[in-house]
C-alpha positions in Angstrom: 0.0 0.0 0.0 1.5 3.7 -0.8 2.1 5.9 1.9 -1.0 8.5 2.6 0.5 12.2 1.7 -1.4 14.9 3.5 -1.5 18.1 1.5 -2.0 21.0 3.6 -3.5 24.2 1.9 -3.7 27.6 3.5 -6.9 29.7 1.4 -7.6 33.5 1.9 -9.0 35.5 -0.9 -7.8 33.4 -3.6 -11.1 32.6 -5.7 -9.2 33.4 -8.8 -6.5 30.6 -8.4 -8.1 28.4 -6.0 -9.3 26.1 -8.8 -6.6 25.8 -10.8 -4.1 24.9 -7.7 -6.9 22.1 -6.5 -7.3 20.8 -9.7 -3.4 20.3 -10.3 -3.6 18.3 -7.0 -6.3 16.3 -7.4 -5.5 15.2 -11.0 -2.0 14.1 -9.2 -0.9 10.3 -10.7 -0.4 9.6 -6.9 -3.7 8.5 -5.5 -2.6 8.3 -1.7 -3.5 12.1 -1.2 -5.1 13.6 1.8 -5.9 17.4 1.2 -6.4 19.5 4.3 -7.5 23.0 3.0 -7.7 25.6 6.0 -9.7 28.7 4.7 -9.0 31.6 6.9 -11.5 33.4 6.7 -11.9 34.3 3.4 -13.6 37.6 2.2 -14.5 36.4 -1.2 -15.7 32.9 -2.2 -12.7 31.0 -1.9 -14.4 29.2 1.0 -17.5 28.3 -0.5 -15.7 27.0 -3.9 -13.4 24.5 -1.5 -16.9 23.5 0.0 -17.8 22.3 -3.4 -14.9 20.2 -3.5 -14.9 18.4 -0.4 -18.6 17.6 -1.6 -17.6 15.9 -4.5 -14.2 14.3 -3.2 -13.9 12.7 -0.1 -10.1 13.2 0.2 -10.8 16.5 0.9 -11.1 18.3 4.5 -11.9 21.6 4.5 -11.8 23.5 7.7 -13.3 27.3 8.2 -11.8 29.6 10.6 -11.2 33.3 10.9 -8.4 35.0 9.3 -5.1 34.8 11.6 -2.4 34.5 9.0 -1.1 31.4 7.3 1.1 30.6 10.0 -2.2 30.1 12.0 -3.9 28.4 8.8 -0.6 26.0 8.3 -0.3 25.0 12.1 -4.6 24.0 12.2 -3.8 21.6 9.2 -0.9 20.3 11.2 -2.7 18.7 13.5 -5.6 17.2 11.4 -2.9 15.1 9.6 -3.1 11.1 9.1 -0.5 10.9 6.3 2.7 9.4 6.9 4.4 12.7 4.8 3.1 16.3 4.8 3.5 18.9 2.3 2.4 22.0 1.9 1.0 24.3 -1.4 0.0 27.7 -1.3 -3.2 28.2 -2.6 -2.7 30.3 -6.3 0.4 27.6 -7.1 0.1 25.0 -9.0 1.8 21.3 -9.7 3.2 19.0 -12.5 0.7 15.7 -12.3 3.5 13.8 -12.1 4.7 15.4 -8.8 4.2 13.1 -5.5 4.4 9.9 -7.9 7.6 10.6 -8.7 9.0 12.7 -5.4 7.7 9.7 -3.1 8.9 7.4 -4.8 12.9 9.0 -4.4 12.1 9.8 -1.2 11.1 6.4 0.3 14.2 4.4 -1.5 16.4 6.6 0.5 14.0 6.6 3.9 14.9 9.9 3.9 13.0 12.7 6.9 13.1 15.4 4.3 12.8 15.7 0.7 13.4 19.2 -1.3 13.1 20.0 -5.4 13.3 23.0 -7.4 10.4 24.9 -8.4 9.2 27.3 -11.2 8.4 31.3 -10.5 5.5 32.7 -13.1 5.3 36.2 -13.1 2.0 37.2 -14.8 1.5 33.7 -16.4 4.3 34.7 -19.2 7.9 35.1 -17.7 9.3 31.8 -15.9 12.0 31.5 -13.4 13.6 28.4 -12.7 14.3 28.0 -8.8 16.9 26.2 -7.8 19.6 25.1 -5.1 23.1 26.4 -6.7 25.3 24.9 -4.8 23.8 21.3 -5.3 24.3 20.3 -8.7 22.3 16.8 -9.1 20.2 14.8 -6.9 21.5 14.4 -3.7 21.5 13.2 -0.8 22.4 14.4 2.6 23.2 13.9 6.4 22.6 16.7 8.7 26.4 16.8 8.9 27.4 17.6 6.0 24.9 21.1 5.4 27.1 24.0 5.7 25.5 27.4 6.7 25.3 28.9 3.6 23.9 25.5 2.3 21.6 25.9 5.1 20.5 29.1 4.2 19.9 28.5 0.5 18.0 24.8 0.5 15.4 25.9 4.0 13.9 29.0 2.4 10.5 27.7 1.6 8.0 24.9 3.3 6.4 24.3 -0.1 9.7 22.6 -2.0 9.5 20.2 0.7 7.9 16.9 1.6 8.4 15.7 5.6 7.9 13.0 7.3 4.8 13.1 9.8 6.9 12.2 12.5 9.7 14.2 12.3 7.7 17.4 12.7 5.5 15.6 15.3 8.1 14.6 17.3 9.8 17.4 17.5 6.8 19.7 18.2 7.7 21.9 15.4 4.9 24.2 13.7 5.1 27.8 11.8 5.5 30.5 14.5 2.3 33.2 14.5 4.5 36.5 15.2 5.5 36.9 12.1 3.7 37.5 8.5 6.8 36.5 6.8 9.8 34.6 7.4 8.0 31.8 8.5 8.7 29.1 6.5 13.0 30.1 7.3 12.2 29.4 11.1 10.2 25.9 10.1 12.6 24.7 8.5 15.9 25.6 10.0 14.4 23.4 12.7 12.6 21.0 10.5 16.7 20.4 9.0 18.0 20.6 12.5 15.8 17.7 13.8 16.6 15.8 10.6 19.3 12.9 10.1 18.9 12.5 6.5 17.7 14.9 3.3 17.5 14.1 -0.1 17.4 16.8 -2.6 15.9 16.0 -6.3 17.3 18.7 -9.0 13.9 18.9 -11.1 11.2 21.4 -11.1 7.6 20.2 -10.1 6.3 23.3 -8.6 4.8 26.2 -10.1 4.9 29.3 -8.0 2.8 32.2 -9.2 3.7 35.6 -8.0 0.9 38.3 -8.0 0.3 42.2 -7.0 -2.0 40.4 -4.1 0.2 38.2 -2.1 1.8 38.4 0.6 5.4 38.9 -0.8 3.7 41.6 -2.2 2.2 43.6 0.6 3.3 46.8 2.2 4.0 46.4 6.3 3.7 49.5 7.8 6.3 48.1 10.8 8.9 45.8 9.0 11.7 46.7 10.6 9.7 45.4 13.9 9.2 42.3 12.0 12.4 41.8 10.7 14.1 41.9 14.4 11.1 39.3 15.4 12.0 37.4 12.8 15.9 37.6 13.5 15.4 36.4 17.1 13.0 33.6 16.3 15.7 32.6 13.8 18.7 32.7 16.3 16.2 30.9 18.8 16.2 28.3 16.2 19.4 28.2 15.4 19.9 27.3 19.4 17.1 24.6 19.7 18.0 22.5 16.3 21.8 23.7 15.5 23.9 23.7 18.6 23.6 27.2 19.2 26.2 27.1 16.6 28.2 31.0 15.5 28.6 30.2 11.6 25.0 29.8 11.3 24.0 32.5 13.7 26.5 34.8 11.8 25.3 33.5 7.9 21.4 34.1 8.8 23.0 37.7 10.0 24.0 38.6 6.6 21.0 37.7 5.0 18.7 40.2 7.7 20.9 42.8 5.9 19.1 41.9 2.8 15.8 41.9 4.5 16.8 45.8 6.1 17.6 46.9 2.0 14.3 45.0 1.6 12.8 47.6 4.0 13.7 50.4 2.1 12.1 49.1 -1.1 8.8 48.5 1.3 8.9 52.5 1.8 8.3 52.2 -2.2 5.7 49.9 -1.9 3.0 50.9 -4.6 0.3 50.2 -1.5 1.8 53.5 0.7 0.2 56.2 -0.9 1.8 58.6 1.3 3.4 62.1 0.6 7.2 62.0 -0.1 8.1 63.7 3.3 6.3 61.0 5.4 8.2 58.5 3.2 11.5 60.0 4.2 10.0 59.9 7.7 9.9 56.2 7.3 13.1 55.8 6.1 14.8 58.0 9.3 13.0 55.3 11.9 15.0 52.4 9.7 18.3 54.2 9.1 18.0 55.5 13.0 16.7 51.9 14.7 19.0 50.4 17.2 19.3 47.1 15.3 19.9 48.1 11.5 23.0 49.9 13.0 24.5 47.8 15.3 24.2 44.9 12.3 25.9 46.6 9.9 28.7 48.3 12.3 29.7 44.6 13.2 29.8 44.1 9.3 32.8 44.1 7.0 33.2 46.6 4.6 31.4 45.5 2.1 28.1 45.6 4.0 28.9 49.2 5.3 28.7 49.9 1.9 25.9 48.4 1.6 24.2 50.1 4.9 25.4 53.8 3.0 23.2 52.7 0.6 20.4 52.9 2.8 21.1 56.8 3.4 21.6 57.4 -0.2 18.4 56.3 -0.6 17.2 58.9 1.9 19.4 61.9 0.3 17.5 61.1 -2.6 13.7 61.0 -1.3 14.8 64.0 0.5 15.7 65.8 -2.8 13.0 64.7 -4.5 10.6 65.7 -1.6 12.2 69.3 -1.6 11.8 69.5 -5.6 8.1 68.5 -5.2 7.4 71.3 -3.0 9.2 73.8 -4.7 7.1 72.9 -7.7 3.9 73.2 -5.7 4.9 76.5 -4.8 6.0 77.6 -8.1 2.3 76.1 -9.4 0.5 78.4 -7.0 2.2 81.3 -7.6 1.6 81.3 -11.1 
């Protein structure tokens, strides 16, 4: 008998892309499939749409509750669960048919806890990206051992490249922490990996991951630099729980929060703030000002000071423009 999969889908506001992604896993060659979709609490009919669903396929569970993030959605279908593997699929992706027939089958001939592949980014159904792990070149497989930090770093960026083993995540009481909007799947899985003795990586794309104006990666968050140091500190805390408290990947997850700080910059940009310039260059005095952003990039080398001034070019610049703006309002009403 094949293993039971359970395919856990987070749902909010997706009644656009909500078909398409159930439909490309329930037309899956592998039969053994459990899906667990958590709607939480939709505005729009996504809810009523995986209602009709469930109706017609008894594989399907489909749980209501109000909206609390997909942390919150992720960690409900955790524990409704009866497969002996869990994966997860965001709810406007999409997969090859051929996905879990093949993936299952690689990842029980090893007995492997975790299993990762590459996926495809669409942007606007035209322009495809392949993702991919660089520094693995073919199919691989792993023990816990032998992932370096930056390895680390690169392979445990995103819950829905992987399949898991029930027990693994069970055991080890891991789940998606709530604190956060983003940066979750990092924290799962640095302790999903830490807790693991083997990994097997497959270099082949299954997954189709759409980007859109709507999602979360999207969004404009009015606090990120609040989020990013949450999201710093629930890293290092897992760094400590699953790694050994070890330095090198304390100090490689520090380099990439000075990505997620330049990342705060472009949030000021956001096409979703529709605020004047002068209360953008507000917004970018609290980051270049806060505590943390400075001390991170102070302990830096060089090449991430550099990186830091960038940050304060970026605020010469706004303030320029803000001061041309009202100069030209000025001149407008004089005339």
């Amino acid at each position: 008998m094949k293993e039971l999969l359970s395919v856990i889908i987070p749902v909010y506001n997706v009644e656009e892309y909500i078909v398409r992604c159930l439909d490309s896993v329930l037309n899956q060659t592998y039969k053994s499939i459990e899906v667990i979709i958590v709607d939480d609490g939709s505005g729009d009919f996504s809810g009523s749409i995986c209602d009709r669903y469930a109706q017609r396929d008894t594989s399907i569970k489909v749980l209501h509750k109000a909206n609390a993030g997909v942390s919150s959605a992720r960690n409900i279908g955790l524990l409704q669960v009866q497969g002996s593997y869990i994966t997860f699929v965001d709810s406007d992706d999409y997969l090859d048919k051929n996905t879990y027939a093949e993936l299952l089958n690689k990842l029980c001939m090893v007995n492997a806890d975790i299993l990762i592949y590459d996926a495809f980014t669409v942007y606007n159904d035209v322009k495809i990206r392949i993702d991919t792990i660089g520094q693995l070149t073919k199919d691989t497989v792993l023990k816990k051992e032998e992932i370096s930090p930056s390895l680390l770093v690169e392979i445990a960026g995103a819950v829905w490249r992987c399949i898991y083993k029930t027990d693994l995540l069970l055991k080890n009481n891991i789940t998606f922490p709530i604190s956060v909007p983003f940066s979750e799947d990092r924290v799962f899985n640095i302790l999903s990996f830490g807790f693991s003795s083997l990994i097997t990586y497959v270099k082949k794309a299954y997954y189709y991951r759409y980007m859109r104006k709507g999602s979360i990666v999207n969004c404009y968050y009015h606090n990120m630099i609040d989020i990013i140091i949450e999201a710093r500190k629930l890293t290092q805390d897992a760094i400590d729980l699953a790694w050994n408290k070890c330095v090198e990947f304390k100090h490689v997850y520090d380099k990439q929060m000075e990505d997620m700080i330049v990342l705060s910059i472009r949030n000021v940009f956001n096409y979703n703030l529709k605020s004047p310039l002068i209360q953008k260059l507000k917004l970018l005095r609290v980051i270049c000002n806060n505590h943390f952003v400075r001390s991170l990039f102070i302990k830096s080398n060089s090449k991430h000071i550099i990186r830091f001034l960038v940050i304060f070019r970026c605020y010469i610049i706004l303030f320029i423009l803000t001061m041309f703006s009202t100069i030209r309002n000025r001149t407008s009403i004089i005339d």
